[in-house]
ZAMARGU-4260 file (C-alpha; in steps of 0.2 Angstrom, whole numbers, plus 5000, padded with zeros to 4 digits):
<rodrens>
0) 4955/4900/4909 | 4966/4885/4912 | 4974/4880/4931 | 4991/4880/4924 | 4989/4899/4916
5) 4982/4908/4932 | 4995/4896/4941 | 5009/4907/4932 | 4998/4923/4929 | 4995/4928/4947
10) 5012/4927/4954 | 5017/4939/4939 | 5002/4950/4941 | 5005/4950/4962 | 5023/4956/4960
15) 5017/4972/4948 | 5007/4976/4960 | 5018/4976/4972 | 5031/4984/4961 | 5018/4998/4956
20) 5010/5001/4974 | 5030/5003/4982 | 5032/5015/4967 | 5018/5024/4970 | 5021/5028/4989
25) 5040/5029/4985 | 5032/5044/4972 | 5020/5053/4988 | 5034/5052/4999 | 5046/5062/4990
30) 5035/5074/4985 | 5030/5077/5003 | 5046/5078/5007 | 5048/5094/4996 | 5033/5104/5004
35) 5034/5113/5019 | 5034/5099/5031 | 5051/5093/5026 | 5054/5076/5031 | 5039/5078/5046
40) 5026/5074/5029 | 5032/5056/5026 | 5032/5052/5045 | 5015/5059/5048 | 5008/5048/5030
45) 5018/5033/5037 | 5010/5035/5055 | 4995/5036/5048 | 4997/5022/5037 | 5004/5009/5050
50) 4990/5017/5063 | 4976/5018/5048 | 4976/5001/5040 | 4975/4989/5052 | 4961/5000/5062
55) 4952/5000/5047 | 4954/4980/5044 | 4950/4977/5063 | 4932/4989/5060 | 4927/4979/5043
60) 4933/4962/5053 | 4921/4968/5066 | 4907/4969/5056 | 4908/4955/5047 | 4910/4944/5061
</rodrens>
């Protein structure tokens, strides 16, 4: 594939993902805001999601290291 395609093919494909991912946890967060937690479902997804990832990126950093 030539330069100048992925030059302009990546961007696009970057910013669907990013359109599709926010979608996505826009979608889980709504529908846990409908069970029986109420709004406490999307704080303790989000929690665990700002607590989750980075733990998980420092361990695989770790190992790799």
């Amino acid at each position: 594939m030539k330069p100048t395609t992925m030059a302009a093919l990546l961007p696009i494909l970057a910013a669907i993902f990013i359109v599709v991912w926010g979608g996505a946890l826009g979608v889980v967060f709504t529908l846990l805001s409908k069970t029986t937690l109420h709004e406490w479902g999307p704080v303790i997804l989000g929690m665990a999601l700002v607590v989750g990832i980075p733990a998980a990126a420092g361990l695989l950093a770790k190992d790799h290291g």
